[in-house]
N, C-alpha and C positions, 0 to 999 in steps of 0.2 A: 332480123332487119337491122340495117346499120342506120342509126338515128345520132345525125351531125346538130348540136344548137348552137347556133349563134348567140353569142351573151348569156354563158353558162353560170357566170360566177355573180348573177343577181339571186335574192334571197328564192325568187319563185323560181327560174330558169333553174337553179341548184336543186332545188327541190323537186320539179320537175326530172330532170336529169337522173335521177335518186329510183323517179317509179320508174320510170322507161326501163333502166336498168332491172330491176328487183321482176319488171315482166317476161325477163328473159333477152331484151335488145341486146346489140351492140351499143356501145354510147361511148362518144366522144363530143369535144364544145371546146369553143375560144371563146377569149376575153383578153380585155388589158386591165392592169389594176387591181390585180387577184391579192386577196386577201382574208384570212379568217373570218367568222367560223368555217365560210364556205365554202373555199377553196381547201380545208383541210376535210372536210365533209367528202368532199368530191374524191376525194384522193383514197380516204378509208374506203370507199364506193368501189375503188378499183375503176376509176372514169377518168379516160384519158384525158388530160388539160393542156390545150396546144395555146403558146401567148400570143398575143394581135391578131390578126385577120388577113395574111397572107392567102389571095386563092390556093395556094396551090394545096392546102388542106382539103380542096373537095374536088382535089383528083387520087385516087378515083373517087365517078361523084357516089355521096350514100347514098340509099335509098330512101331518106327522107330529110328536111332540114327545117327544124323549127328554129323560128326567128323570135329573137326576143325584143322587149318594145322600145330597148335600149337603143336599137341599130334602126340605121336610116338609110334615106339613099345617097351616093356616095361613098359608101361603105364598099371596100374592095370584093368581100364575100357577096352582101349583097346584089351587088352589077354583075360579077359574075355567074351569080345564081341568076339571076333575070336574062343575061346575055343567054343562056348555055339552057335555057329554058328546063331548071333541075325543080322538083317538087319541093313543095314546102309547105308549110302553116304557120298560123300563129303557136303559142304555146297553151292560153286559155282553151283556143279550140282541139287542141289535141288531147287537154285534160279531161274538156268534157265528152269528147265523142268515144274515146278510148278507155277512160277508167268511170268517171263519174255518171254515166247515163243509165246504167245501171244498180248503181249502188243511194242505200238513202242517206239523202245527201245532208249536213246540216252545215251551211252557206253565215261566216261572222264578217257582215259588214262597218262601215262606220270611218270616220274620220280617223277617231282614235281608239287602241285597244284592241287592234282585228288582232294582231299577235298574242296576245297576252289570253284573249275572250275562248280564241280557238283552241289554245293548248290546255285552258282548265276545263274546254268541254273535253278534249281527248282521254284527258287524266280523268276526269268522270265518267267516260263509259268504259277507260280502261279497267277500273274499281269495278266498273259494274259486270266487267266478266265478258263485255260485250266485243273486244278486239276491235277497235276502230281501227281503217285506214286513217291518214290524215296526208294534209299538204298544208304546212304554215311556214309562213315567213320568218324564222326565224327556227332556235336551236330550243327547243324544251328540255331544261335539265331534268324534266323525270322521265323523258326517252332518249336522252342523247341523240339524237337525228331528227332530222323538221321534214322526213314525208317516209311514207309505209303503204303498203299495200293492207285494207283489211283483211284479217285471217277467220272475223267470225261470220256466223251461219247467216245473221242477219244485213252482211253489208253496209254494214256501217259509216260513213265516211265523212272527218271535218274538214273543212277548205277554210282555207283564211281567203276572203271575197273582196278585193283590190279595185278602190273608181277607177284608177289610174287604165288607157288603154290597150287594146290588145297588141297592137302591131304597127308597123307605119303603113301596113294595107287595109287596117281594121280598125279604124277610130272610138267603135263600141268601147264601154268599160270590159274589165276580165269578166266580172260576176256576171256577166248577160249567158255565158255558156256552159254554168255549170251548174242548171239542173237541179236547183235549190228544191227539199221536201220541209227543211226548218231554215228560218233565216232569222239572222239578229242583225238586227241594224240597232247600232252601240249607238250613234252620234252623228252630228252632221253639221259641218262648217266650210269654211272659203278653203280649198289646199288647192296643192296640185295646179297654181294659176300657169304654168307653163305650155299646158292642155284645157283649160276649162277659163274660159270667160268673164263666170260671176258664178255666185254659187249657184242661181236657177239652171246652168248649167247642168251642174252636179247633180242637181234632184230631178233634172229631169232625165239622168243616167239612173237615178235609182227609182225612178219610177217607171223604168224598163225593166229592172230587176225584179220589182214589185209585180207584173206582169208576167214574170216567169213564174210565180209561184202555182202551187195545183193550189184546186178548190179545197181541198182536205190536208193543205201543207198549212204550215203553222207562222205567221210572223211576229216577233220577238223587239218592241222598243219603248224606249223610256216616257212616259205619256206626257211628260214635262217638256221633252224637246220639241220646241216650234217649228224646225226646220222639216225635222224626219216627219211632225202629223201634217205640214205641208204635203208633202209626198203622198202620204196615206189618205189624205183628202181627195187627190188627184183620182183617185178608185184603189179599191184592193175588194177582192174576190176567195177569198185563205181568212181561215180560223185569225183572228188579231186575239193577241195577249201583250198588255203591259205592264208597266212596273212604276215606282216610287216609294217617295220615302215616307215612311209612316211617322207618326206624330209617338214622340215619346210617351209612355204612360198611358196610351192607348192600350186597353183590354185585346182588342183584333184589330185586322187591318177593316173588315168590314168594305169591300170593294168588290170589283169581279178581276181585278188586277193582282198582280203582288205585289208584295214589297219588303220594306228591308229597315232594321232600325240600330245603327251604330250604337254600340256598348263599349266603347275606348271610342278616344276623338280620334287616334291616329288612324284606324279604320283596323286593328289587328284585330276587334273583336270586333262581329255583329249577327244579328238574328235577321230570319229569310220568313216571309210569312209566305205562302200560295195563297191563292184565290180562295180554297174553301178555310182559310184561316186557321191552317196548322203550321204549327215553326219548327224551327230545328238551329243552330248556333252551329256560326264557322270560328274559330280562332285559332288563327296560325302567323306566320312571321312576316308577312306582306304589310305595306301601309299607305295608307291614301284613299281616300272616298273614290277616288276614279279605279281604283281596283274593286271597290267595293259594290261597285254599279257592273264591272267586268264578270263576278263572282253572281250576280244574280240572273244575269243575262243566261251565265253558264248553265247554270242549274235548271232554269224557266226550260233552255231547248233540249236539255237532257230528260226533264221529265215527258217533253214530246215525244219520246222512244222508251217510254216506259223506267223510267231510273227514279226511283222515288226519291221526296225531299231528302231525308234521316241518312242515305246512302251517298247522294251527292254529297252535300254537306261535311261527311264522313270524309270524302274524297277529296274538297278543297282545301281542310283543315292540314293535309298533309303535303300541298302544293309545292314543290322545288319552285318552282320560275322556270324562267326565260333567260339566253343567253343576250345579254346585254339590254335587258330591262331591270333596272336597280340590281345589276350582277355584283354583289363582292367579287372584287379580283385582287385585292391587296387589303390586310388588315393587321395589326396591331396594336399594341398600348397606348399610342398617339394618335393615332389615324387609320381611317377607314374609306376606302377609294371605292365607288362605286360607278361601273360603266350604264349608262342609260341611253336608248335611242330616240329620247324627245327631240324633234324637233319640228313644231307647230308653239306658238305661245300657250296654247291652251295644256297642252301636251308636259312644257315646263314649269305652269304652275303648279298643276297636279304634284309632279315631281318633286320639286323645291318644297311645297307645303307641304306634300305628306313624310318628305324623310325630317321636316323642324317640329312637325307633330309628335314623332319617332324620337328624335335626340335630345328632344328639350330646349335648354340653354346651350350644348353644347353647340362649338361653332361650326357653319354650313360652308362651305366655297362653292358656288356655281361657274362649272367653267362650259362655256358655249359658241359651239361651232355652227354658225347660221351657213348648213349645207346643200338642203332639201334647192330641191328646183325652185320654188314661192320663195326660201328666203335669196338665195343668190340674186331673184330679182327684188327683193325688197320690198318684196310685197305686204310684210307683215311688221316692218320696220318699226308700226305706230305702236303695237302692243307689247312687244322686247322690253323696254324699260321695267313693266310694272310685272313681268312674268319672274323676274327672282327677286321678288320684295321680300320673300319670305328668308333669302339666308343673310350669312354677316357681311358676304362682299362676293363678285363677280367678277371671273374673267372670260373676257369676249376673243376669240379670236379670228383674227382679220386674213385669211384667205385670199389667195390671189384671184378667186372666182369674183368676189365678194369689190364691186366697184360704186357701192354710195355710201351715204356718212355714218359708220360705225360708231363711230366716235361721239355722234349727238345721243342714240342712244345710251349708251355709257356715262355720258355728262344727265344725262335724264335718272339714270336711275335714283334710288333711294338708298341707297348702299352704298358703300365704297366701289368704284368701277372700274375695269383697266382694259385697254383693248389692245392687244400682242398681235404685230405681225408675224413675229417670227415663231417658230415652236420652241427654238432655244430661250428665249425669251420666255415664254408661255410657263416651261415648267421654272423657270427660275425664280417667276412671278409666285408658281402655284408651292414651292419648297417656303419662300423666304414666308409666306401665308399662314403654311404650318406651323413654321418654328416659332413667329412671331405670338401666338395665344399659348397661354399657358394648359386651356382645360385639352379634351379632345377635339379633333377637328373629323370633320367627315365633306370628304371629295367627292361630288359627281359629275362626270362627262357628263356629258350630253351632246351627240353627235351621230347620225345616220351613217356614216360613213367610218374609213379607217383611222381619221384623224393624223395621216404623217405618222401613226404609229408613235402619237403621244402617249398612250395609254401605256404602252410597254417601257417607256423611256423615265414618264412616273415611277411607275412601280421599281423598277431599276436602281433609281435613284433613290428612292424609299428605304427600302434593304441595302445598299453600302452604306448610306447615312446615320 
C-alpha cells in the first residue's frame, strides 16, 4: 500500500511514518520547515520527503493519505483530497486501528513529561527482555529512533498519548484511539489554549481517555495532583495506583500507593518504595524532581507487565535521555550548552531549578523562545517572569510570531533580563554572557521548535572562539 502523509516532519507524523514503513508500506509525506532530528530520522527510514504541498504530489493518487492535525482547510493537498474525493484518516486513528489494537498497550499522558515518561518505560521493558514497540515524540538516545514495531512474544507497546487533537476532521484528543491497557497520566494544566478553552476542557478530554480504559487495565497518577483526581472523580472503572513523596526518615511508605524519597536534592539519587513497601535505589545522571516523578510513573506501569521493582530500577539507573530534553550538544572547560524542549512555565522551572541544583554556584543562562501555540498567544505571559528565577540571567527571544509585550516580562524578572529580536543579536547577547564570568557557565535552550537554527550558530561560535 502506498501511504502519502500530510505534515510528515511533526515529532508523531515522523514517527508514525517510521511504523507504516517498518510494516512493509510504501511511504512518502510533505512538509514545510523540515528540520532535525526528524527530518534526518525520516531520511535514514529511507521515506521520501517532498517540500510544501503542491497537488500534484498525489497524482498519482496513494492509496491512502493520513492527514496530520498540523493541516487545515485551505491547504492545497487537503482541497485537493476533498475535491477528488481520495481516502484518508487521521494519523491517531491509523495507529490505533492498525498497530495498537492489538498489542498491550501502555498509554504516558500528562501535560508535561509524556516524552521523557515514555521512553524510560521503553528502556524498562527493553532491559526486561520484553522488546517493546514504541511511538514517542521525540528521539531516545538509548534507541536512536522514536517509533519500532514490537519484536516480543508479548506485544508489548508504549505510545506517548498527546491532548492536542486528531485532525481538523476529528476534534477528539490523540489518546481517545489508542487502546490504553496501562496509562499514566504524569500531570495536568492550562496548555494547548489554541484548541482548548480552559482547562475543564482538557479534563474533560481525559476523562474520555479515562473511559477507554479496560476493567482490568491499570491507571498510573500522582495523588497530589488536584487537576488529574478531578478527572478521576468524574468515574474511572480500571485498577487505580498512585504515587508520592514519602516523608524522609520514614521506616516505609506505609500506603497502598508508592512512592519515592530523594537522596541528593538535585534528584540524581532517590529511592522508589511500592505499595507492599519494598525499595530499590535509582542513581544516574538526570536531574530535577520533575524527572524524578517521570522515573516513578516509569517503573509503577512497568510493573503492570510484570517487570519487577530491583530490574526497572536497574534499567533507569543506566537512562541515556532524550534528544533535546537537557541534551549536551556542546561542552568544554568553560561551557556547557544544553538543548531543552520546555516550553510551558511549569516545564521551565523544572528545568532551570534542576540544572542550579546540578551546578551549584556555577553560572546558569536561560535563554527562551516562547514558541508553543499558548505562548505565541500569551497565554501564559503572567507566569514567564518567575519561571527562570532560578538562573544568573535570561534571554528571551522575540519572534516575529510573538505580537505582546515581551519586554514587561523581561523587566519582571528577578535576574538580569534581555529580550533579542534578532538571532544575531541573541547569540552575541548569549557569547559576550560567557565571557563576562569567570567560573563555568552552563547554556540551556529552551525551545519546541528549530529556533532559526540558533543552537547550531552557538555551538559554531563556541569552537572557533
Amino acid at each position: 500500500m502506498h501511504i502519502h502523509i500530510l505534515g510528515i516532519c511533526g515529532t508523531f507524523m515522523g514517527s508514525l511514518a517510521q511504523l507504516a514503513k517498518q510494516l512493509g508500506h510504501q511511504v512518502s509525506g510533505s512538509d514545510t520547515n523540515v528540520y532535525p532530528p526528524m527530518s534526518t530520522q525520516l531520511e535514514l527510514a529511507g521515506i521520501e520527503l517532498i517540500e510544501g504541498f503542491d497537488p500534484q504530489q498525489l497524482q498519482p493518487a496513494p492509496d491512502l493519505i493520513i492527514v496530520g492535525n498540523a493541516m487545515s482547510r485551505g491547504n492545497p493537498c487537503v482541497e485537493y483530497m476533498l475535491d477528488n474525493g481520495l481516502v484518508y484518516t487521521s494519523g491517531p486513528q491509523w495507529l490505533g486501528e492498525n498497530i495498537l489494537r492489538d498489542q498491550n498497550v501502555i498509554s504516558v499522558s500528562g501535560t508535561h513529561g509524556k516524552t521523557t515518561t515514555s521512553s524510560m518505560v521503553a528502556v524498562i521493558l527493553e532491559y526486561a527482555g520484553l522488546e517493546p514497540g514504541f511511538l514517542i515524540g521525540g528521539v531516545p538516545l538509548d534507541f536512536g529512533l522514536s517509533a519500532r514495531l514490537s519484536a516480543g512474544s508479548g506485544g508489548y507497546f508504549v505510545v506517548e498519548a498527546d491532548e492536542y487533537d486528531s485532525a481538523f476532521f476529528d476534534k477528539r484528543s490523540k489518546f481517545v484511539h489508542y487502546h490504553s491497557n496501562t496509562l499514566i497520566m504524569n500531570n495536568l494544566e492550562f496548555d494547548h489554549g489554541d484548541i482548548f478553552d480552559d482547562l475543564a476542557a482538557i479534563q474533560r478530554q481525559f476523562h474520555h481517555l479515562v473511559r477507554t480504559l479496560p476493567s482490568t487495565g491499570h491507571l498510573i497518577y500522582p495523588v497530589d495532583d488536584h487537576n488529574l483526581q478531578q478527572v478521576v472523580d468524574q468515574g474511572c472503572w480500571s485498577h487505580i495506583q498512585t504515587f508520592a513523596e514519602a516523608e524522609l526518615g520514614s521506616k516505609g511508605w506505609g500506603s497502598k500507593g508508592w512512592g519515592y524519597k530523594l537522596l541528593a536534592a538535585d534528584g540524581s539519587e532517590f529511592e522508589i518504595i511500592d505499595q507492599n513497601n519494598q525499595s530499590a535505589l535509582i542513581s544516574w545522571q538526570h536531574s530535577g524532581r520533575h524527572n524524578v516523578l517521570n522515573a516513578i510513573a516509569a517503573v509503577m506501569a512497568a510493573s503492570t507487565v510484570g517487570v519487577s521493582l530491583d530490574k526497572a530500577c536497574e534499567a533507569l539507573s543506566q537512562f541515556v535521555g532524550v534528544k533535546r530534553r537537557m541534551e549536551v550538544i556542546y561542552e568544554d572547560e568553560r561551557v556547557t550548552v544544553y538543548d531543552d524542549f520546555a516550553h510551558h512555565p511549569t516545564a521551565i522551572i523544572s528545568t532551570v531549578q534542576g540544572l542550579r541544583a546540578k551546578v551549584g554556584n556555577e553560572q546558569v543562562i536561560a535563554i527562551v523562545e516562547p514558541r508553543s501555540a499558548t505562548m505565541k498567544l500569551g497565554m501564559h505571559k503572567a507566569a514567564l517572569s518567575d519561571a527562570v528565577a532560578a538562573a544568573d540571567c535570561a534571554l528571551w527571544y522575540k519572534g516575529p510570531a510573538i505580537n505582546w509585550d515581551l519586554q514587561a516580562v523581561a523587566s519582571a524578572c528577578v535576574v538580569p533580563a534581555l529580550v533579542c529580536e534578532e538571532i544575531d543579536q541573541l547569540l552575541a547577547k548569549t557569547l559576550e554572557s560567557i565571557h563576562q564570568r569567570a567560573e563555568k557557565s552552563h547554556v540551556v535552550v529552551m525551545s519546541n521548535g528549530g529556533f532559526e537554527g540558533f543552537h547550531l550558530r552557538l555551538v559554531a561560535a563556541l569552537k572557533a572562539s
